[in-house]
C-alpha positions in Angstrom: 4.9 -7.3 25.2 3.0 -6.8 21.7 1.4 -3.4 21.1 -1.9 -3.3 20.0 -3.7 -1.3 17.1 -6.9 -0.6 16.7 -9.5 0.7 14.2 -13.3 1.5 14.7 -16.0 1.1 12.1 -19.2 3.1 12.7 -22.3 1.9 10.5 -23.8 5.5 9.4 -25.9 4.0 6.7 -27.5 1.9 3.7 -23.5 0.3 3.2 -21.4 3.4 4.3 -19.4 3.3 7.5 -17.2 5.8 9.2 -13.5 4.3 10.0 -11.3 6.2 12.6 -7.5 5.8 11.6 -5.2 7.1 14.1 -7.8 10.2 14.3 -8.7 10.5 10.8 -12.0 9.5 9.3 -12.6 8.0 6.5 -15.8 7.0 5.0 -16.1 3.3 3.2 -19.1 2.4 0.9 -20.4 0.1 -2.2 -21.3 0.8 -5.1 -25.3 1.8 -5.5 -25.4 -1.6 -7.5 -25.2 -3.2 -4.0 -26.7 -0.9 -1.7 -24.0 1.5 -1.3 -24.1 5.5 -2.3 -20.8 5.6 -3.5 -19.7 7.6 -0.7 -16.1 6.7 -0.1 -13.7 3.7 -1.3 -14.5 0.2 -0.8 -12.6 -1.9 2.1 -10.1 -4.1 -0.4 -8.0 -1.6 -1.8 -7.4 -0.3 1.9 -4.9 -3.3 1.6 -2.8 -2.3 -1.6 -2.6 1.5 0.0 -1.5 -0.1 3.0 1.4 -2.1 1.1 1.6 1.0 -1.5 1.8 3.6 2.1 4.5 1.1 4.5 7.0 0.0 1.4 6.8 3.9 0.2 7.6 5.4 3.9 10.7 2.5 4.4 12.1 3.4 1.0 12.2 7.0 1.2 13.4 6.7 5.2 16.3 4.6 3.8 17.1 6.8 0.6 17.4 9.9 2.7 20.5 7.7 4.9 22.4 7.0 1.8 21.6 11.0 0.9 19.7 10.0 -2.1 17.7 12.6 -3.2 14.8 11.7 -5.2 12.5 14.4 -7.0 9.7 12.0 -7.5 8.6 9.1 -6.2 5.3 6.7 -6.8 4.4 3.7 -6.0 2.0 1.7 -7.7 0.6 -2.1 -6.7 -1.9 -3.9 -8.5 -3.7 -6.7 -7.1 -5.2 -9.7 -8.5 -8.6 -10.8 -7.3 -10.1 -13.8 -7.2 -13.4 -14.9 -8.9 -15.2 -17.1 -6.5 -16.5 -15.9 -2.6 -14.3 -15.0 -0.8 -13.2 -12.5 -3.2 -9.5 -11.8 -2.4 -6.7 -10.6 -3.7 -4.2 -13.4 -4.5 -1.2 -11.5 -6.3 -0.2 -8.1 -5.2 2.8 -6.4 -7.9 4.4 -2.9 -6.9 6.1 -0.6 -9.1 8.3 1.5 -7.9 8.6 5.0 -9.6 11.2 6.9 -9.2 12.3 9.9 -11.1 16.0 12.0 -10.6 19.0 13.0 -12.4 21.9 10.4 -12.2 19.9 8.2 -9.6 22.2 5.7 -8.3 20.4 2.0 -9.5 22.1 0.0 -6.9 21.4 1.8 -4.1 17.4 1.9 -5.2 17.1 -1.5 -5.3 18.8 -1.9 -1.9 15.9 0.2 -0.6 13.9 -1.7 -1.6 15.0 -4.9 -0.9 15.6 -3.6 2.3 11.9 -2.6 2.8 10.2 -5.5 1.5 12.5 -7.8 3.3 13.6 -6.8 6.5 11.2 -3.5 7.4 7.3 -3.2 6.2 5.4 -5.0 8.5 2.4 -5.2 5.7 4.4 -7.0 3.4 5.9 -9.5 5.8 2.2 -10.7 6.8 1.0 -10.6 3.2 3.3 -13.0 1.8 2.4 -15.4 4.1 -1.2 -15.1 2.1 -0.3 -14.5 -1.1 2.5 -13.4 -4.5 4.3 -10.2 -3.9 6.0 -9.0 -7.1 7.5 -6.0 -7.6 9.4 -3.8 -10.3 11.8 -0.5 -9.9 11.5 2.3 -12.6 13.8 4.8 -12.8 13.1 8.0 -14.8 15.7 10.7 -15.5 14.8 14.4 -14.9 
């Protein structure tokens, strides 16, 4: 049987809304050029954090089996939006950041490829939509 998730979206007002994630609010708004106050992020980059957030907790899950120890580690995606209505993002790219001494290359990209192909959920439904590229960046120190 499927387990559902759910999220609720309050109107407060003008074009700001309260969002309750697994007990955590977050506030979502436009910019004052359409009614908004600026209050809190608008609703499409929820989507790259949610890539950027389920790729970066698989690939750090998977580095600590192999005893990988990282210092740093970012991850960055980009996404390409359309011109015409529906805006939408069409192209997503994430760069993966991460920063050690004598990191061992093979073993980073098999987290990765691990992640994006076998384990984060948000990745598997977005390339049904759309271009998922990606990038690994390794930085000594």
């Amino acid at each position: 049987m499927s387990k559902i998730e759910s999220v609720t979206t309050k109107w407060l007002n003008n074009m700001a809304f309260e969002t309750d994630i697994n007990g955590h609010k977050i506030i979502i708004d436009a910019v004052p050029e359409v009614g908004g106050e600026n209050l809190g992020p608008r609703p499409k980059p929820f989507m790259l954090a949610a890539l950027g957030g389920c790729t970066a907790m698989d690939v750090i899950s998977i580095l600590r089996k192999m005893h990988v120890e990282v210092a740093k580690f970012n991850v960055t995606v980009d996404g390409d939006l359309t011109e015409e209505f529906p805006k939408h993002f069409f192209k997503m790219h994430v760069t993966y950041e991460f920063t050690g001494i004598d990191l061992p290359l093979d073993k980073l990209q098999k987290a990765v490829s691990l992640s994006e192909e076998k384990y984060c959920g948000v990745s598997a439904v977005y390339k049904k939509a759309m271009e998922i590229t990606s990038e690994i960046k390794v930085i000594e120190g």
